[in-house]
C-alpha angles and dihedrals in degrees: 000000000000124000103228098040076054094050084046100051082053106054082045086053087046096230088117128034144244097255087048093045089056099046081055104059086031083056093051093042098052099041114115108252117249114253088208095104096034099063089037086070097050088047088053100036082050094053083047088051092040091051082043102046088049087055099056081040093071094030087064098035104041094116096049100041111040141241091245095043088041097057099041081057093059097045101055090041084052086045101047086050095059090028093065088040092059093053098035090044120115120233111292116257135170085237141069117298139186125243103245095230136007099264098045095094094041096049080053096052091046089050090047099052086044091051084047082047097049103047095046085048094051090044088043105050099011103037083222085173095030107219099343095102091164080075099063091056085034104056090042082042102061096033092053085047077063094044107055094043089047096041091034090227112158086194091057083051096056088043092058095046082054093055105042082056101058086042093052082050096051092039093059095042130069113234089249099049083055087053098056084048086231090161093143076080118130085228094063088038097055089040095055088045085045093043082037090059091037092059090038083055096046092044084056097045091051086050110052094034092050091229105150077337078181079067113062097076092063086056092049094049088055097047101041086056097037092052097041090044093046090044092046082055091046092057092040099051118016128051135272092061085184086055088062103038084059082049086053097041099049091041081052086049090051101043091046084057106051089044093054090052094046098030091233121175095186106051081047089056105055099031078065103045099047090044094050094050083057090049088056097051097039084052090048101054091044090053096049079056103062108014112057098168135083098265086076081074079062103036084050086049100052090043094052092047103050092033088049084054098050091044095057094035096056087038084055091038087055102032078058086057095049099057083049090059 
């Protein structure tokens, strides 16, 4: 909860008044923001440009260097992250724990996007799995799953559910099929529904069984964006347009649900926004249908207009309930 919406529940409740109610909001308008965040994001903005910058490093420097040295590089700075992780990390628990230093998540991050670093360059340049390029996601992929439950990292996390994704992608396709960049497929559209359910179904089980509970929303993120996009692409490109209208609609129903229980803006949001772009396709190619003049421009501009209004008016309307309660 928020301080003001409870200042205000109380004036309208008449146990505060007026005067009280407005020292309140004046007290949490006029506090100094907390830099906190704001120099999280440049830590973590300056891990990303460092990974980078070591990138275009040996881009630049690979006929002077060296593959071997360079990869040996790679592999002890890899070693020494995770290295100083094991022996700085704080005892495993299925909760929530705290990173034992400042620089402890960071050092991770840094460790994971190496180890990511180091496995594409030995597939790349060594053909350490042959042609099996799925191995050098999936490997990164599982050990990064570890990491981020033993080290309780929600970036490694992210990093993992990245990388199953891209392995699942490469495991349904062909190489050649990845070289031509074919990924309007049905085979990429029913991966990314069935990936999409299988992260819905881990976010729950987190939930409910209280294992990393602080876990199960970065789960839901990724599968409330991979099965609306997947099924987006599914009504755009593949037959059985109504199949995938019922798809949309029960992924909308899911997702206004959820948001209703946990009083989540965000999942609102984008359940909204995804379903709507399926409405006005879905409008539009209905309307090309039956109107062939140029009175279905009008007819469209009328609908996006008044649509556009509505949207923005009930996402308002809810986000209003949300700071009373």
């Amino acid at each position: 909860m928020h301080e003001k919406p409870i200042a205000q529940q109380l004036f309208n409740e008449q146990l505060i008044s007026n005067e009280s109610l407005q020292k309140v909001n004046s007290f949490y308008d006029a506090r100094p923001f907390s830099l906190h965040t704001h120099l999280q994001t440049f830590l973590y903005l300056g891990v990303t440009l460092l990974a980078t910058g070591l990138g275009i490093l040996i881009y630049k420097n690979i006929d002077s260097i060296g593959h071997i040295a360079l990869v040996s590089i790679i592999g002890l700075l890899c070693a020494s992250c995770f290295t100083y992780c094991y022996l700085k990390k704080a005892a495993f628990s299925w909760q929530k724990t705290e990173a034992p230093n400042a620089w402890f998540d960071y050092i991770l991050l840094l460790g994971a996007l190496l180890l990511v670093t180091f496995t594409g360059y030995l597939q790349f340049e060594f053909k350490l799995f042959g042609e099996q390029w799925g191995l050098a996601t999936f490997i990164p992929c599982i050990i990064l799953f570890f990491a981020a439950y033993y080290f309780d990292h929600l970036g490694l996390l992210s990093m993992a559910i990245v990388l199953l994704g891209s392995w699942a992608g490469i495991a349904v396709a062909p190489l050649d099929l990845l070289k031509r960049n074919d990924f309007n497929s049905d085979r990429f559209i029913f991966t990314g529904i069935a990936l999409g359910i299988f992260l819905a179904v881990v976010s729950y089980l987190t939930y409910t069984k209280n294992l990393k509970h602080h876990f199960y929303f970065t789960y839901l993120n990724f599968a409330l964006h991979i099965s609306f996009v997947a099924a987006l692409c599914g009504l755009f490109w593949l037959d059985m347009e109504w199949l995938w209208g019922i798809i949309i609609a029960l992924l909308f129903t899911a997702g206004y649900k959820y948001a209703f229980a946990q009083k989540s803006f965000y999942v609102l949001l984008f359940s909204m926004l995804y379903s709507y772009i399926a409405l006005s396709y879905l409008v539009i190619e209905i309307g090309d249908d039956l109107v062939k003049d140029i009175s279905l421009a009008y007819l469209l501009l009328i609908y996006f207009i008044l649509s556009a209004i509505m949207l923005i008016k009930y996402l308002r309307q809810f986000k209003k309930e949300l700071q009373t309660l």
